[in-house]
C-alpha positions in Angstrom: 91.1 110.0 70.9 91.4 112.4 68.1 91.2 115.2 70.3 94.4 114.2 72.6 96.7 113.8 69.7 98.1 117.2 70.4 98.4 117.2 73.9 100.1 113.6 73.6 102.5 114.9 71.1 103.4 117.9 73.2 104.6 115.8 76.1 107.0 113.3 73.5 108.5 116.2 72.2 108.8 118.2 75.2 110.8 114.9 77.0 112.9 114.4 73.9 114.1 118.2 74.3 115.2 117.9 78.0 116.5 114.4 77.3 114.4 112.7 80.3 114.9 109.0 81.8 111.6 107.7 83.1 114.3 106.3 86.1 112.7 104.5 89.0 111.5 107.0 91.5 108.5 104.7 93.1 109.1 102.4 95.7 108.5 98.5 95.1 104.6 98.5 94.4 104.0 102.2 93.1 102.3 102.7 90.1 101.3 105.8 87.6 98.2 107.0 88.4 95.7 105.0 85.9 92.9 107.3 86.3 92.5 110.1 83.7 95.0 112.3 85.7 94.0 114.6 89.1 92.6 118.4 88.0 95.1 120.9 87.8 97.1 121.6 90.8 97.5 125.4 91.7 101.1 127.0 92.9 102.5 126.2 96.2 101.3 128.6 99.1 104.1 129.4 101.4 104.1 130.7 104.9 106.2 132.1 107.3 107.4 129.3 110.4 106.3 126.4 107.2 109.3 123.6 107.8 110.7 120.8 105.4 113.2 118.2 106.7 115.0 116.4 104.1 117.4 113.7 104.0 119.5 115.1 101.3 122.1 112.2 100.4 122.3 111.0 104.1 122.5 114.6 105.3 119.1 115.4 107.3 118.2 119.1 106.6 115.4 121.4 108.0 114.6 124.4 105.7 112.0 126.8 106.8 110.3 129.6 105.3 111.2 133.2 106.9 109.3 135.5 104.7 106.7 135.6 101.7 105.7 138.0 99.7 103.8 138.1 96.4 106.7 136.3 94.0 109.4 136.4 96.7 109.9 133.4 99.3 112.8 133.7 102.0 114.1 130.4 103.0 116.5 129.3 105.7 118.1 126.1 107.3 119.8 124.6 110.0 123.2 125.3 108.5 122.5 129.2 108.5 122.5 129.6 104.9 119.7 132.2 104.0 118.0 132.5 100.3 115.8 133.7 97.6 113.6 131.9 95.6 110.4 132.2 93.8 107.8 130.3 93.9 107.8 128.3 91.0 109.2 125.4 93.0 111.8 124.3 90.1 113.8 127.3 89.9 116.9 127.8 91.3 117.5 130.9 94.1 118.0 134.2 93.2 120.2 135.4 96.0 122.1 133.5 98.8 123.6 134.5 101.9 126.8 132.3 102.1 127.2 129.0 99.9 130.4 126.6 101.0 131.6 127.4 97.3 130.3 130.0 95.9 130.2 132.7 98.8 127.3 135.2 98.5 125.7 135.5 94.9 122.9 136.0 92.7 121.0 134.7 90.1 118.4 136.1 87.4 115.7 134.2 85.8 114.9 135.7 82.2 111.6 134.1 81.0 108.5 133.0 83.3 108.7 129.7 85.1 105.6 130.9 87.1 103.8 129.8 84.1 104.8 125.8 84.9 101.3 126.2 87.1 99.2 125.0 87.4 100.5 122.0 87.2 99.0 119.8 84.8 100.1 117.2 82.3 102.1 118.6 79.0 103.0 122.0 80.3 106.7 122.9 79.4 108.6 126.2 80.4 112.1 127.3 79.1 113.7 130.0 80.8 117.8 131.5 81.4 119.3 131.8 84.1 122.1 134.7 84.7 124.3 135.1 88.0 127.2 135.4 89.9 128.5 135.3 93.0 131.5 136.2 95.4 133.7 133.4 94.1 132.7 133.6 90.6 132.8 137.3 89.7 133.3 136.4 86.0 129.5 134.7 86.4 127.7 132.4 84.2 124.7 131.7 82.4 122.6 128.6 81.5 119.1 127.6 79.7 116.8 125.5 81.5 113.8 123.2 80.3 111.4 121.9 82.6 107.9 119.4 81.5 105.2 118.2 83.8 105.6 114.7 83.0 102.9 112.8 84.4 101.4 112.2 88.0 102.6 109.1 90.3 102.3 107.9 93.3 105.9 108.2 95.5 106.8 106.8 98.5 109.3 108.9 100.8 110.3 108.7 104.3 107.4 110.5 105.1 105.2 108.5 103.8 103.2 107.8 100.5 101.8 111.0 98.2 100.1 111.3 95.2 102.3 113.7 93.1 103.0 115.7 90.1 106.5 114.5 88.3 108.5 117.4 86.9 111.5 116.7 84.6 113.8 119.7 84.6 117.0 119.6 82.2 120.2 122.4 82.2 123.3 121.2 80.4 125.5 119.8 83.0 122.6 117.8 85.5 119.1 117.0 85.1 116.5 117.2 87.9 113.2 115.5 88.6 111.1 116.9 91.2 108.2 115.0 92.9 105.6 117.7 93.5 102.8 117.0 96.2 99.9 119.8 96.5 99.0 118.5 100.3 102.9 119.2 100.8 102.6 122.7 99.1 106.3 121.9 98.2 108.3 118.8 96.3 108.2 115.4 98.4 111.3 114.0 96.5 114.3 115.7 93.9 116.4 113.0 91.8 119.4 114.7 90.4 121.3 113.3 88.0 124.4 114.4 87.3 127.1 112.6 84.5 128.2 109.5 86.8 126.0 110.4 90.2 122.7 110.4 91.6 121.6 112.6 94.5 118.5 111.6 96.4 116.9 114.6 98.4 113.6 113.1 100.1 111.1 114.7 102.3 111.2 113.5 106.0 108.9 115.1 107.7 107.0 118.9 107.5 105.3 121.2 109.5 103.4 123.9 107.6 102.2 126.9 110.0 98.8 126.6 109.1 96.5 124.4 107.4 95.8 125.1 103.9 96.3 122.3 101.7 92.5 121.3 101.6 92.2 124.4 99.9 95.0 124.3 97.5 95.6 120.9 96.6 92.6 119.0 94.6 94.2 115.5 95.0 94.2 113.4 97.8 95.7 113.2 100.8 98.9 111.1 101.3 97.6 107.5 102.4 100.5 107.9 105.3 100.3 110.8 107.4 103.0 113.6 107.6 104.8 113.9 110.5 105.0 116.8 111.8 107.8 116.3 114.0 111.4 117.3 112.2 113.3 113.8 112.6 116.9 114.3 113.6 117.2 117.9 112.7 116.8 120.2 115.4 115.3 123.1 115.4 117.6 126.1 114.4 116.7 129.7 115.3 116.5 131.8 112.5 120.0 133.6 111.5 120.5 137.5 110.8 122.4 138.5 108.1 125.3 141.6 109.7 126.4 144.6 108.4 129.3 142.6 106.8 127.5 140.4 105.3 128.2 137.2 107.7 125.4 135.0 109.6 125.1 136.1 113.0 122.6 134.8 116.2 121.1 137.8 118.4 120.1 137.3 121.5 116.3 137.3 122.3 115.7 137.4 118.5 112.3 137.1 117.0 111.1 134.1 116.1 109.9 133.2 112.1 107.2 135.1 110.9 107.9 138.5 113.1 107.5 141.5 111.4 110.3 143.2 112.1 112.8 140.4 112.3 111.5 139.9 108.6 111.8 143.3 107.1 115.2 143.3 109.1 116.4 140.5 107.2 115.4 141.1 103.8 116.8 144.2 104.0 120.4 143.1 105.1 120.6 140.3 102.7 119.4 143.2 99.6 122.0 145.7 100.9 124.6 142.5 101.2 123.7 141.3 97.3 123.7 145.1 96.3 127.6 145.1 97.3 128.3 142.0 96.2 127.0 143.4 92.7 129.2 146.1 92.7 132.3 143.9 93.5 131.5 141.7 90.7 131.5 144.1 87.9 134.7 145.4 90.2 136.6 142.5 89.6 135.4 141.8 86.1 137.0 145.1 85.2 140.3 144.1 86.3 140.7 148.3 87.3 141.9 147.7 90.7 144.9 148.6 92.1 147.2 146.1 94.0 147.8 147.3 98.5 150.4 146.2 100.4 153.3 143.1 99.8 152.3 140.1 98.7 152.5 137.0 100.8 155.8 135.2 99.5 154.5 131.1 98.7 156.8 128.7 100.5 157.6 127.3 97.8 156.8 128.1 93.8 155.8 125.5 91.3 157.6 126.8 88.9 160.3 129.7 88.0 157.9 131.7 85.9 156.6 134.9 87.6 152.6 134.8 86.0 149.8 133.7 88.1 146.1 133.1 87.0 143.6 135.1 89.6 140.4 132.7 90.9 138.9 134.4 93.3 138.8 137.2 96.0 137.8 136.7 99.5 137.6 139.0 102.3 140.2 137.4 104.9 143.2 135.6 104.6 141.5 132.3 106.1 138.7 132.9 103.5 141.4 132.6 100.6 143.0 129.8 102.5 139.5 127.7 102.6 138.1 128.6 99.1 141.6 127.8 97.9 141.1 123.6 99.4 137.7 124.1 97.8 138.6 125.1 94.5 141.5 122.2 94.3 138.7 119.6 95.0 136.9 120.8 92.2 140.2 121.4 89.8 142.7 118.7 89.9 144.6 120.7 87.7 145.6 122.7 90.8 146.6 120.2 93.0 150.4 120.7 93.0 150.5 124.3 92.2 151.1 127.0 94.8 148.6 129.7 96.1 149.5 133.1 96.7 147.5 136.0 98.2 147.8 139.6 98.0 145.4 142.2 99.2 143.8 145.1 98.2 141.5 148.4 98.5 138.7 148.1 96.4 137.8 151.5 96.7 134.6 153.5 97.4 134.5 152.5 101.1 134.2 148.5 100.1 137.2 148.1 102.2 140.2 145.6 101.7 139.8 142.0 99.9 142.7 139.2 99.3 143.1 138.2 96.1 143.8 134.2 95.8 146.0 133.5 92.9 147.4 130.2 91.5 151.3 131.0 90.5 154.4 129.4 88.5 153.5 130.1 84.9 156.2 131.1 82.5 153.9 133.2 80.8 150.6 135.2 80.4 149.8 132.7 77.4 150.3 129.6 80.1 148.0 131.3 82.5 145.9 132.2 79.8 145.9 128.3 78.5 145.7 127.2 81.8 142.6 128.8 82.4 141.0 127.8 79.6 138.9 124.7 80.9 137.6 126.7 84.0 136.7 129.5 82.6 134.4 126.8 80.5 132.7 125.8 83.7 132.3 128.7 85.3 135.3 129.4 87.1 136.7 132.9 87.2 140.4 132.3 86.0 142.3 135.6 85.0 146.0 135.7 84.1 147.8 138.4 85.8 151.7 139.3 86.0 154.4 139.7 85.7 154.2 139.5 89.4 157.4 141.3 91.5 
């Protein structure tokens, strides 16, 4: 026993840094594995046309793989979103298409999660994560912590797997991921936030070709996997346009098409590429005001300062991430929005700035947006407005 001493201590220490719960992930009458542990399991081999359905908190998903190369995977689903990730399974994307809140964005990793695989018992990675997006010009950055905790046998809708448990930490949610080699992707993702859980659990997948035999060394699932998505249909795969919006071409390749592929990488690049440059736009706080701005219809205040939160490319953009941001900030619930637009130069074209106004002063705004700049939020003060 002498000899495991290390390894053992590795794995205390590297759950009392993330801070993991053991939780419950295991249906009534699973168990650890109680065997020695299963040999190393090697990193996920993706595919173009491979299919996961999830039931993501009562939502039923279906993500599919578009493109792969080397360290790059291109993912899309049902909803039209389209993304980035590598594949180190854990780690969050490195580009997106369109998120609800967030709009178009990036992310990158500094450090190499790649090194989590194989996947075997005590291995710990650390890495940072920088990005920002359309919504959050100001960005953000955050340190993450992920151990391979153990092995377990879990039991999801699609049936029973033997799988690797990965405890991932970041400062405001922790994640545990359910990794399953015959799967070549996680079966099951407990996140927990402060007073939440979220439950995202593998329904059913379709991989485009059969490969787990030679990729996964543990056994097969003592249920089978269906390979028939279960209430998700299937979704043809969305094109990214010119301007930057999802769009559905007639007769368009299906997954795994050359030239549909190279097509779409290349919009979503050129889209992150001018989202990049808006960013460090906005950041700079250089550009010049166009046209009137839209008069509220009614102020919450007399003062004549506003705090800036965002820039969108329409006025029903603005209107939309405006409801969005005042679920997420009860602090603005009350206050009155405000647009104005404006040239950003260089052939960008024209953007609406979404502001928040009523402050007496630029050290109210500046106040006020002290608590969302803390989470992330781009909050500027700007004024005196006319």
């Amino acid at each position: 026993m002498a000899h495991r001493r290390p390894l053992i201590a590795a794995v205390i220490g590297a759950l009392a840094l993330v801070g993991c719960s053991t939780g419950s992930a295991v249906k009534s009458g699973g168990s650890s594995a109680a065997h020695s542990g299963p040999a190393p399991a090697p990193a996920p081999l993706y595919a173009p046309g491979d299919a996961f359905v999830y039931d993501d908190g009562g939502t039923v998903t279906r993500e599919q793989v578009v493109s792969v190369s080397p360290d790059r995977v291109v993912w899309t689903n049902d909803s039209g979103l389209i993304w980035t990730k590598d594949t180190a399974v854990v780690t969050p994307p490195l580009m997106w298409s369109d998120d609800p809140e967030l709009g178009r964005g990036r992310q990158t990793i500094i450090g190499s999660p790649n090194q989590l695989f194989p996947l075997q018992e005590g291995n710990v990675i650390a890495y940072s994560v920088r990005g920002s997006s359309e919504n959050a010009p100001a960005g953000w950055q955050d340190e993450h912590r992920c151990v391979v905790a153990g092995h377990e046998a879990v039991e999801v809708k699609a049936g029973r797997f033997d799988a690797f448990r990965v405890d991932c930490q970041r400062k405001d949610y922790r994640d545990t991921y359910y990794y399953a080699p015959t799967v070549q992707n996680y079966v099951l993702r407990l996140r927990q936030f402060a007073n939440r859980q979220n439950r995202k659990e593998l329904v059913s997948v379709s991989l485009a070709n059969d490969r787990a035999n030679a990729a996964a060394p543990i056994a097969a699932p003592a249920a089978p996997v269906e390979t028939t998505p279960i209430g998700a249909p299937a979704h043809p795969v969305p094109m990214v346009g010119d301007d930057g919006k999802m769009m559905g071409e007639p007769g368009m390749h299906g997954a795994g098409d050359p030239m549909m592929e190279k097509t779409l990488v290349t919009r979503l690049e050129a889209v992150v590429t001018r989202l990049e440059k808006l960013a460090g736009m906005e950041a700079g706080g250089a550009m010049p005001a166009k046209g009137a701005a839209a008069k509220p219809a009614a102020a919450a205040t007399g003062g004549n300062w506003a705090v800036h939160l965002a820039s969108y490319r329409s006025q029903k953009g603005a209107t939309d991430g405006w409801k969005t941001l005042q679920r997420q900030f009860p602090q603005l619930k009350g206050m009155t929005m405000r647009t104005s637009e404006f040239d950003s130069g260089k052939g960008r074209g024209t953007y609406v700035r979404l502001l928040a106004v009523g402050f007496p002063s630029e050290a109210a705004a500046k106040e006020f947006c002290q608590p969302m700049v803390s989470k992330r939020q781009f909050c500027e003060a700007k004024g005196p407005l006319p």
